[in-house]
BATORKE-40483 format. One record per residue (C-alpha): residue number from 1; chain; x, y, z. Coordinates in nm, 3 decimals. Layout:
! residues N
<site NUM,'A',<X,Y,Z>>
...
***
This chain:
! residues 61
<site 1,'A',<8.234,9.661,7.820>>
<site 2,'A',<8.384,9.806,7.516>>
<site 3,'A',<8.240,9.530,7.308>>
<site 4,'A',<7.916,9.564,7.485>>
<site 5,'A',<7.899,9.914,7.381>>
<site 6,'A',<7.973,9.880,7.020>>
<site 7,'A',<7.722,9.637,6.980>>
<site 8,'A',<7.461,9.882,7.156>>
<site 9,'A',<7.566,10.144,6.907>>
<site 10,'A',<7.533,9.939,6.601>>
<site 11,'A',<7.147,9.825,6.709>>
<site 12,'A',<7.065,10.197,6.800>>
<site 13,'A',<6.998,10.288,6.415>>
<site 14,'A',<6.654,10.234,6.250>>
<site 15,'A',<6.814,10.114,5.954>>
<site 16,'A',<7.097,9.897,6.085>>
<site 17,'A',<6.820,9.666,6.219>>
<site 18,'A',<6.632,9.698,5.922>>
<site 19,'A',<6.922,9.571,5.747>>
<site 20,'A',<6.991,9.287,5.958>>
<site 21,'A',<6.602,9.170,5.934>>
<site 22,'A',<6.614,9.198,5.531>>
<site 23,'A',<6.957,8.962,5.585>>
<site 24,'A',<6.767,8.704,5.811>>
<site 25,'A',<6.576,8.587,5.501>>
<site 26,'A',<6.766,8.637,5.234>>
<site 27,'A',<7.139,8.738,5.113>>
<site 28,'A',<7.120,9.054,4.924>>
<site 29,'A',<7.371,9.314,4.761>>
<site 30,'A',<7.466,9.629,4.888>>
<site 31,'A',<7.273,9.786,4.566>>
<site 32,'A',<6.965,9.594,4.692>>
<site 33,'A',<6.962,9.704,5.032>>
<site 34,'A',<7.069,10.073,4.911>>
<site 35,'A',<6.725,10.036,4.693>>
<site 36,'A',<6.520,9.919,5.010>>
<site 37,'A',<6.643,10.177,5.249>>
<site 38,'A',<6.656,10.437,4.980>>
<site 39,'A',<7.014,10.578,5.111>>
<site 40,'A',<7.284,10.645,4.914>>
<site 41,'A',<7.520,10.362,4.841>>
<site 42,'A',<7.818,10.513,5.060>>
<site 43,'A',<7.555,10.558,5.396>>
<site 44,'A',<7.456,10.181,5.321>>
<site 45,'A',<7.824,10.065,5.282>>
<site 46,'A',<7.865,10.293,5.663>>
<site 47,'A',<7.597,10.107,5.791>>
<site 48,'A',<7.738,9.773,5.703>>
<site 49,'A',<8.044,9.835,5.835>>
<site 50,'A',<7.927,9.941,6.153>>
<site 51,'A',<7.743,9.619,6.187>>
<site 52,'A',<8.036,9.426,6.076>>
<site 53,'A',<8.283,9.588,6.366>>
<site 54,'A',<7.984,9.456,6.595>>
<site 55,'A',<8.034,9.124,6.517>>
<site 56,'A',<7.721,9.081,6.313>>
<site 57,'A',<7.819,8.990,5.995>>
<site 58,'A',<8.134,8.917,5.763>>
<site 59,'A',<8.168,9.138,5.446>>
<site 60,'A',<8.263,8.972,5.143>>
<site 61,'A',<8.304,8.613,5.339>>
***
């Protein structure tokens, strides 16, 4: 259930799923996807993260 949740929190942002549609067609940098969402590079990196401890991608793989 714990998992469950997690993954529910990470999808509940605007701009988590925006991220993770920009990423479905094409691989871009952290300064790229700081540019698109127009956040500063530390709320982007926060935002990745959270994704990544969902299971939904691997940083620097």
């Amino acid at each position: 259930m714990k998992e469950f949740i997690k993954v529910m929190k990470a999808l509940s942002d605007p701009a988590r799923v925006r991220i993770l549609k920009m990423l479905q067609h094409k691989t871009m940098c952290v300064c790229e996807i700081q540019t698109v969402l127009d956040k500063a590079q530390s709320t982007t990196s926060k935002h990745l993260k959270i994704l990544e401890d969902a299971g939904y991608m691997q940083i620097g793989a």
